[in-house]
C-alpha positions as CSV (number, residue, x, y, z in Angstrom):
1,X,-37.0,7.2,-23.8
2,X,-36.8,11.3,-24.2
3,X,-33.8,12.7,-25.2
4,X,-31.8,14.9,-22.9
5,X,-31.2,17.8,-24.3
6,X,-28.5,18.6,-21.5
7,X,-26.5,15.8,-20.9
8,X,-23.3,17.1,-22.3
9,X,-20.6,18.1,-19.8
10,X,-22.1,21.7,-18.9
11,X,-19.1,22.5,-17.3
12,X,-17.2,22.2,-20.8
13,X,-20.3,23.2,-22.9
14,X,-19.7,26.7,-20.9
15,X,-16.0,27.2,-22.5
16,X,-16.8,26.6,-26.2
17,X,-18.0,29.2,-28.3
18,X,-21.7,29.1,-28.6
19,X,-22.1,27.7,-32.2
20,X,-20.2,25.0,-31.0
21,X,-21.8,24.1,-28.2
22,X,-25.6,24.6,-29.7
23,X,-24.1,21.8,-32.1
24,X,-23.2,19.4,-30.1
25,X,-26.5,19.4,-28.1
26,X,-28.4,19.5,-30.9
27,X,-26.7,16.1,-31.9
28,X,-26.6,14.6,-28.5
29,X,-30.5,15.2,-28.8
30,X,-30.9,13.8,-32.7
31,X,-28.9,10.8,-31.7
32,X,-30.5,10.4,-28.1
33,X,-27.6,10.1,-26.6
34,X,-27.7,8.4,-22.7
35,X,-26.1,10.7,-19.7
36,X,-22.8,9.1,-20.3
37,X,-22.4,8.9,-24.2
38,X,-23.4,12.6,-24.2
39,X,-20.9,12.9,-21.1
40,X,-18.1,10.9,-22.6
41,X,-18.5,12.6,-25.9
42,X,-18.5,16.0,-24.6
43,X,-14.7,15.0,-23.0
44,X,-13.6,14.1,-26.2
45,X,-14.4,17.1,-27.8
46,X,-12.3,18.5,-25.3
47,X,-9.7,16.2,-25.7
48,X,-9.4,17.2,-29.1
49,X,-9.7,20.8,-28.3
50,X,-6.6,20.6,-26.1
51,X,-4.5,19.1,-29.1
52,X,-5.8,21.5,-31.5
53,X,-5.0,24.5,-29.9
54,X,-2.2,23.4,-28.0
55,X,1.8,23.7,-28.9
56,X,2.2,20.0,-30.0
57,X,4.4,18.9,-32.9
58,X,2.2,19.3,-36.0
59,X,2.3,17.8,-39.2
60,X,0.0,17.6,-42.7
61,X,-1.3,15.0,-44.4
62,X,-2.7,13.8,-47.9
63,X,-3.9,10.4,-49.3
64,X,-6.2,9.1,-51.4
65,X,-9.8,8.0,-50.8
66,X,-11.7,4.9,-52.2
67,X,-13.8,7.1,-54.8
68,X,-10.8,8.6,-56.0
69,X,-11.2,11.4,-53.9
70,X,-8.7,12.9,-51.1
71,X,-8.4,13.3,-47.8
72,X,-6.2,15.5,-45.5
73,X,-5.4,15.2,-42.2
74,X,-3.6,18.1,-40.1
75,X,-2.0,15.8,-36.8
76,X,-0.7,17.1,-33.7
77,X,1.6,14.4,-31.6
78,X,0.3,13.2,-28.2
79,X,2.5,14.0,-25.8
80,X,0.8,11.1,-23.7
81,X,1.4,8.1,-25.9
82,X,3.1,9.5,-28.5
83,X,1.0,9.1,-31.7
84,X,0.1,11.3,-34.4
85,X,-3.9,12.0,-33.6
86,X,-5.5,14.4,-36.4
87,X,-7.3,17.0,-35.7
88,X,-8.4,18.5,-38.7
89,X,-9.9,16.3,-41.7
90,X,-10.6,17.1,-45.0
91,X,-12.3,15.2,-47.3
92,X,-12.9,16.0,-51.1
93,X,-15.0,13.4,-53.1
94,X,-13.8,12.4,-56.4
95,X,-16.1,14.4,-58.2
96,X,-15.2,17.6,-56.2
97,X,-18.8,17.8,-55.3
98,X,-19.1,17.6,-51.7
99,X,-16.3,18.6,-49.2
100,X,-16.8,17.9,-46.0
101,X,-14.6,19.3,-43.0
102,X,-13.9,17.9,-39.3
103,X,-12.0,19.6,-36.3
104,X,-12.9,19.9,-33.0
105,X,-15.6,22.4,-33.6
106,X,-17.6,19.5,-35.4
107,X,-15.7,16.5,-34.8
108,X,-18.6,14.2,-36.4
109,X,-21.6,14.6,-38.5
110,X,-24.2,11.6,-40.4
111,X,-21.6,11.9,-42.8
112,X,-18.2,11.1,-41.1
113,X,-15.9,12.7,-38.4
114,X,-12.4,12.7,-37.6
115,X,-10.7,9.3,-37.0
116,X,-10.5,8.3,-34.1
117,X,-7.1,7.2,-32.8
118,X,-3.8,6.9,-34.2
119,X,-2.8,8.8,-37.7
120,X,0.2,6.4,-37.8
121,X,-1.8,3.3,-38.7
122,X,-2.4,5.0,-41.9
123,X,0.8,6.9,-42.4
124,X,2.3,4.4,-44.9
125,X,-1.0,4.8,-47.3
126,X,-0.4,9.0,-46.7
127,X,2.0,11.4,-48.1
128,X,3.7,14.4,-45.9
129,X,2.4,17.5,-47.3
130,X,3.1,21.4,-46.3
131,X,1.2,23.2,-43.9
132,X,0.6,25.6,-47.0
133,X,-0.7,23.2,-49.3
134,X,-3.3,21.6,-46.2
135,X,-4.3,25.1,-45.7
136,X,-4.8,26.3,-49.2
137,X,-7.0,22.8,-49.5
138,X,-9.2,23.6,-46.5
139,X,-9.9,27.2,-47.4
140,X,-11.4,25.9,-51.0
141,X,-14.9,25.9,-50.9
């Protein structure tokens, strides 16, 4: 079966900035993604869109990875259930040689993507870090 190259919710596709939304058809079409997983994917995006840029109760994250590398998390609480649900992700790999970043511009790649569901699963294996100190780790190349 053909890709579609259009199956992502057009009606959303048409609010993002353009980068953003050339990305995500591009990887609906590199996956070959059906109608609905490209449908269902595209309302995630916006899901996570909404927190992002929304007024929700933020807080910042750090905790190691299995490489002895870091990630961290920024996580806005859902005012629907309640949980902590990051929206930005920032992994460092032990060696400092690859970073890779997630947000609701580029929620996933081959490589990873934000996690999905609940931050507080994790929280006990995390440490509560400033809003500075996340930003000053994202803005590192």
């Amino acid at each position: 079966m053909e890709p579609i190259l259009l199956t992502m919710d057009e009606r959303l596709l048409s609010q993002w900035p353009d980068d953003v939304a050339a990305y995500y058809r591009e990887l609906a079409a590199r996956r070959g993604w059906d109608e609905y997983t490209a449908h269902a994917f595209s309302q995630s995006v916006d899901y996570y869109r909404g927190l992002a840029e929304g007024a929700g109760e933020r807080s910042y994250w750090r905790g190691p990875d299995s490489d002895g590398g870091q990630w961290f998390f920024e996580a806005v609480r859902d005012d629907g259930d309640g949980h902590r649900v990051p929206v930005r992700e920032l992994i460092i790999e032990g060696d400092g040689s690859r970073r890779s970043r997630y947000s609701w511009r580029h929620l996933e790649d081959d490589l990873g993507g934000v996690p999905e569901g609940s931050l507080d699963d994790w929280i006990e294996n995390l440490q509560e870090i400033s809003v500075e100190e996340f930003e000053a780790a994202w803005a590192t190349d």
